[in-house]
C-alpha positions in Angstrom: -148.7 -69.2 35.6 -150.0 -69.7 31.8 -153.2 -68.2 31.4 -156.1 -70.5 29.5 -159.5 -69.9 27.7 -161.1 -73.4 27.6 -163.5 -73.3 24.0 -165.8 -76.0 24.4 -169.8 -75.9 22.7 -170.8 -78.8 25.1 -171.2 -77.3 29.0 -171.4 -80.6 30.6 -167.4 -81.5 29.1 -166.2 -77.7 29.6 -167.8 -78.1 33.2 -165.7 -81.7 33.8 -162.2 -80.4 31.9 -162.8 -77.0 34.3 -163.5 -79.3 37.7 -160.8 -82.7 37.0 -157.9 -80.6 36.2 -155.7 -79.3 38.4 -154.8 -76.4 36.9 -152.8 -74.2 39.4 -150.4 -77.3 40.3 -149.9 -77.5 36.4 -149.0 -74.0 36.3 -151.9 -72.4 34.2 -154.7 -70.3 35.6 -158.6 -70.8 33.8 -159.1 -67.1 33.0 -162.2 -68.2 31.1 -165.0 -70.4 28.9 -166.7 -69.9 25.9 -169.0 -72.1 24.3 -167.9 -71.1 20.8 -165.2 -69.7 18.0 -167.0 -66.2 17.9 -167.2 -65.5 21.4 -163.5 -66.9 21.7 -162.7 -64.3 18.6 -164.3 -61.4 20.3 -163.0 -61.8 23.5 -159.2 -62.2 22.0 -159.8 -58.8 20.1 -159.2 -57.3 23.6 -157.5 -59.9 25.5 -154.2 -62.0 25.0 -153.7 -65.9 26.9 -151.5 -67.9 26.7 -153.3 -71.0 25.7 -156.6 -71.6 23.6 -157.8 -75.2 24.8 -160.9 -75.8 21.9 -162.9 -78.4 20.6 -163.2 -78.7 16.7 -166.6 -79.1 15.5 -168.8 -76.3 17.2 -171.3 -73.4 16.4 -170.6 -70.3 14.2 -167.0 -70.7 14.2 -165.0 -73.4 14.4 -162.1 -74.6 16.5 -159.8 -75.2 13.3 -161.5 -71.4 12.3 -160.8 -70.0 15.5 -156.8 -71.6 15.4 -156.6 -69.7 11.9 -158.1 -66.4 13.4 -155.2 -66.9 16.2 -152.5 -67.4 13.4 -153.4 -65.2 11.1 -153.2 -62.0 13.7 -149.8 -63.4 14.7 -150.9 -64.0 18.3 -148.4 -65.9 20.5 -151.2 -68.2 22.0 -150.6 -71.9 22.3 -153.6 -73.8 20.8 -154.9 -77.4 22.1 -157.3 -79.4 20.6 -159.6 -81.7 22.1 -162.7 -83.6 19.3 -164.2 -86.1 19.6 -163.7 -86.6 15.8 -160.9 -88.7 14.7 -161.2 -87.4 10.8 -157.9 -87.4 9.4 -158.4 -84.2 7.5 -159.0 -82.3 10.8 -155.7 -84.0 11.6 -153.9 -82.4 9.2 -155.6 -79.1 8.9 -154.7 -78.5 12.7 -151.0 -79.6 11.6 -150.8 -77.0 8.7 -152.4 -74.2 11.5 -149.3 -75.0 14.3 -151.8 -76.1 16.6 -149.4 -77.9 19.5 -151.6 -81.2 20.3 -154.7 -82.6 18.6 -156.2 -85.0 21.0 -159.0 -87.5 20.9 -161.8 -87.4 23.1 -162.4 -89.8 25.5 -158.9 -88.8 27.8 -158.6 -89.4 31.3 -158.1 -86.6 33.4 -154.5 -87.7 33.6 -153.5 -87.8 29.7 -154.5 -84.5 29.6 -152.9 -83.3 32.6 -150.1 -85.3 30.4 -150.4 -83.1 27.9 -150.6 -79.5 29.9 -147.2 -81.0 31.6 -145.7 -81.2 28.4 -147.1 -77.9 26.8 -145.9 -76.0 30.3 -142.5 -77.8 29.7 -142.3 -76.3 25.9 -143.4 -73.1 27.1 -141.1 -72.9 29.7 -138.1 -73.3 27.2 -139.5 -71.0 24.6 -139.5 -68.3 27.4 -136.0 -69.3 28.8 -134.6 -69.1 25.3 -136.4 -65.9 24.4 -135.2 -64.7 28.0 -131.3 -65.6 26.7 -131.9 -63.7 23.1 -133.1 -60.5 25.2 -130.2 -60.7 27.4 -127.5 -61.3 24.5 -128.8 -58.8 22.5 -128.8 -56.3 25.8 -125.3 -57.4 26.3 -124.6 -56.7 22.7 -125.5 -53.6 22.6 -123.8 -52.3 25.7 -120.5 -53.5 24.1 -121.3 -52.0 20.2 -122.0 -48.2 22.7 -118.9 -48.9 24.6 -116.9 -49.7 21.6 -118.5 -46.4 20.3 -117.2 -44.1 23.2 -113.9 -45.7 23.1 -113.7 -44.8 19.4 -114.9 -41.4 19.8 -112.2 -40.6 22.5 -109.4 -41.9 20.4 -110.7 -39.5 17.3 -110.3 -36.5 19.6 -106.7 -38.0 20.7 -105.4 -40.2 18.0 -104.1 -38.9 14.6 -106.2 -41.4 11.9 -105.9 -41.6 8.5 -109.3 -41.4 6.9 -109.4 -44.8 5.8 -109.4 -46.2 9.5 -112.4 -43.9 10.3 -114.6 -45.0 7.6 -113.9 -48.3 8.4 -115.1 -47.8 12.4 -117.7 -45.4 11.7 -119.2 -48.2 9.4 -117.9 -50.9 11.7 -120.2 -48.8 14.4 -123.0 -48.4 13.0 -121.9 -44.4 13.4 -122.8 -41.7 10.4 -121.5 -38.2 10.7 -123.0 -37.3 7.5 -125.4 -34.0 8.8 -128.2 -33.2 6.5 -127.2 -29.5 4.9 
């Protein structure tokens, strides 16, 4: 499950987004609503989720502010849009901030559940792929230490010129250089 924080100034939408959305049979969990950018702000200087669903135009700070508090402390989280605004300029600021969908208010319960379907899909892949990296590297590194020890037992038992072992000890990542 994808954990979500649904930002949204106007209780009566938050309160209809929260109640038409399946959210468990989408695969995210509502871990919590705020009403505005600042609270949202606060409550991400302790807490991490995986998704930030907010509305653009709202009190104190933002949604387009509160996307370039989540970029600009490198946070992982997913942001969604949802405004009823269909400025242009809005648009393009959310484009320049990585936001993944900008969507126009009115949307049927359906479009958006659309939209999570797609966002759980990209998610999904970014994790597999990130799940592949961590394994190569892990296999990686288990082959560079065994390539090490087998290195190390043929300098105990193989005569090398000095040439060879520079070249594997470099090869290897390996320095025998103590300080003195």
């Amino acid at each position: 499950m994808y954990t979500v924080l649904l930002v949204e100034d106007e209780e009566m939408i938050r309160n209809a987004i929260k109640k038409v959305i399946p959210w468990n049979d989408l695969g995210f969990q509502l871990v919590g609503e705020m009403e505005n950018g600042k609270e949202t702000i606060e409550y991400l200087k302790g807490n991490t989720v995986d998704v930030v669903i907010t509305d653009i135009c709202m009190p104190f700070v933002d949604g387009l502010e509160l996307s370039e508090y989540i970029r600009n402390n490198n946070m992982k989280t997913k942001i969604l849009i949802i405004t009823g605004h269909d400025d242009f300029e809005y648009a393009k600021q959310a484009l320049k901030l990585g936001v993944y969908d900008y969507v126009l208010k009115p949307i049927t319960a359906k479009e958006f559940s659309d939209v999570l379907k797609g966002l759980k899909k990209k998610m999904d892949m970014e994790n597999r792929h990130k799940d592949y990296l961590q394994n190569l590297k892990k296999k990686y590194n288990k082959t560079v230490r065994t390539a090490q020890d087998v290195f190390l037992k043929e300098l105990l038992t193989v005569n090398m010129n000095e040439e060879i072992i520079e070249e594997k000890l470099r090869e290897l990542s390996l320095d025998f250089n103590g300080n003195t």
